[in-house]
N, C-alpha and C positions, 0 to 999 in steps of 0.2 A: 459742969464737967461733961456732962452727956451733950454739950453742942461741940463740943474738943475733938469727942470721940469720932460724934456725924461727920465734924469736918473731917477727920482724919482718915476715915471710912471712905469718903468721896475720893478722896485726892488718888491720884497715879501713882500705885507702890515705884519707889525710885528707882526699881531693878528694870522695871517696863521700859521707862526714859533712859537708861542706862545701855539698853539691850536693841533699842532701835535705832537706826539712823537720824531721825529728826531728835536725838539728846545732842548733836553737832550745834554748833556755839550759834547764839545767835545773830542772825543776820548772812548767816552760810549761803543760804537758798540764795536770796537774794542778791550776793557777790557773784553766785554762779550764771543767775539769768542773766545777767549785766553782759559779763564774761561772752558766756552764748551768744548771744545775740552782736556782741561786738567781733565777733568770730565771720557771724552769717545772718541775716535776717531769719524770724522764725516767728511760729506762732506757737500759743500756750501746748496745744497738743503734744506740736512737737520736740518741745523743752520736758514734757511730760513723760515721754518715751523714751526719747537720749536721756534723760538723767535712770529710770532704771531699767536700759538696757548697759552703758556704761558700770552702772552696780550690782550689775548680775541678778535685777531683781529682788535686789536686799532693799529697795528705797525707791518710790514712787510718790514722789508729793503729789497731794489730791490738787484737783481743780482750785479747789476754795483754800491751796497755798499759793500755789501759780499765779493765778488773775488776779487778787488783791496786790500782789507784788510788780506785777506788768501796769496796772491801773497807776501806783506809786510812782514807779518809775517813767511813766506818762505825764504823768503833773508834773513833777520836778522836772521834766527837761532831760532827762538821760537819756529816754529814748523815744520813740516816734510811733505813730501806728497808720496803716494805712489798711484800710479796707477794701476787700476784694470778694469776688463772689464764687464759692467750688461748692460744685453740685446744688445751686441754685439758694446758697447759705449764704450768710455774710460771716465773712473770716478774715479776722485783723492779723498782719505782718507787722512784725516791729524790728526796727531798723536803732543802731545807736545813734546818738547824739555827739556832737561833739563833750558835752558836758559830762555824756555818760563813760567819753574818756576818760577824763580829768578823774572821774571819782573812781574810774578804776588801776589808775595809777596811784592814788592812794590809796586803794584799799589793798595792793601790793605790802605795802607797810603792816597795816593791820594782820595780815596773812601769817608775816614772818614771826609777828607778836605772839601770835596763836601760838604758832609751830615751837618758840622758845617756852611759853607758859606751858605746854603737857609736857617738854623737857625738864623744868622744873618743879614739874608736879610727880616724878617719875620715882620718889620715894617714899610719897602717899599713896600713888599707886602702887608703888611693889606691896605693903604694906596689907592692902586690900584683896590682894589676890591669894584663892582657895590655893593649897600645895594639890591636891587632887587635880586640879584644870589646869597647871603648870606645863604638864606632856603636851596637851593638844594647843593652848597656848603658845607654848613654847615655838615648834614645830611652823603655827599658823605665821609668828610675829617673825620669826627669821628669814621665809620665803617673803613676806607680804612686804619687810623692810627692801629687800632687796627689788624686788617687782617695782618699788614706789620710785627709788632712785635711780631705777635703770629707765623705768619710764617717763619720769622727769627730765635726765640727761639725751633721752634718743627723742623727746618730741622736742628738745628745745636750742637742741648742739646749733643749730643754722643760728642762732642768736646769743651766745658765747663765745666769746674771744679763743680763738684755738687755744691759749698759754692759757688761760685758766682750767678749760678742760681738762687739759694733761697735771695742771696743781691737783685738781680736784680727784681722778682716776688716779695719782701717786696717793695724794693723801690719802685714799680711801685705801688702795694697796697697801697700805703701812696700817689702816687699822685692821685690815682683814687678819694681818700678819699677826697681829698683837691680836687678835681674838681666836686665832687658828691656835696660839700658844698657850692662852687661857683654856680653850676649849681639850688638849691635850693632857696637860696640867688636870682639867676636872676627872679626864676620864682614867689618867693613872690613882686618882684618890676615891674614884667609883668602882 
């Protein structure tokens, strides 16, 4: 029983993994270097810096996430590396792959899977959450929802069928509307 404990002792309380960015699903990182790099050639530094300047510094994967995932991505064929020399270092660029197209075209799928699974996780989660963290919660997930799909739709409108847009901006007009009525509704029983 006292080896239960040791292990138990050891492990990463689950609040820790919970509380930081690298609890995000496995294989995240590595969707995103892909992503990067198939955007623009770059080297590990600089995927190290755009990923937390991009999160406001909430998330900086270390080197030794980085490079083992560029090195992977090197063997398999995804992407490329080319050596070059600044300030008299040797410093590898990586360039995609045709291949490291293909697998980001399926991991498009993968994404959406994600995004439905914490939708259906979202009544284990109510579940979990303190009534005390609810305010600030509340407050963070209402602005932060809207930030995610305003900057979803304005970095990607050049690549949407104009008719969908305008489904997509009614649709969403008719749930604002239907939350606007809910949200009136709480506040005459508050």
């Amino acid at each position: 029983m006292a080896s239960s404990r040791t292990t138990m002792s050891r492990r990463t309380p689950i609040h820790s993994v919970l509380a930081h960015p690298q609890g995000i699903p496995r294989g995240f990182l590595r969707l995103y270097v892909l992503h990067r790099i198939s955007t623009r050639p770059a080297h590990g530094y600089d995927l190290l810096q755009e990923i937390e300047t991009k999160t406001q510094g909430v998330w900086r994967p270390g080197a030794g996430s980085i490079y083992p995932i560029l090195k992977e991505l090197v063997r398999g064929g995804y992407i490329r590396a080319e050596s070059h020399k600044k300030a008299g270092k040797p410093q590898r660029i990586y360039h995609i792959a045709p291949e490291g197209r293909a697998l980001l075209q399926q991991s498009g799928e993968m994404l959406l899977k994600t995004g439905q699974n914490w939708g259906a996780m979202r009544s284990i989660i109510i579940e979990l959450v303190d009534p005390k963290n609810i305010p600030t919660m509340f407050t963070h997930m209402t602005a932060g929802q809207f930030a995610f799909l305003r900057g979803i739709l304005e970095s990607k409108r050049d690549k949407i069928p104009r008719k969908e847009i305008q489904f997509m901006l009614k649709d969403y007009a008719l749930n604002l509307e239907s939350q606007l009525d809910w949200t009136k509704r709480m506040l005459k029983k508050s």
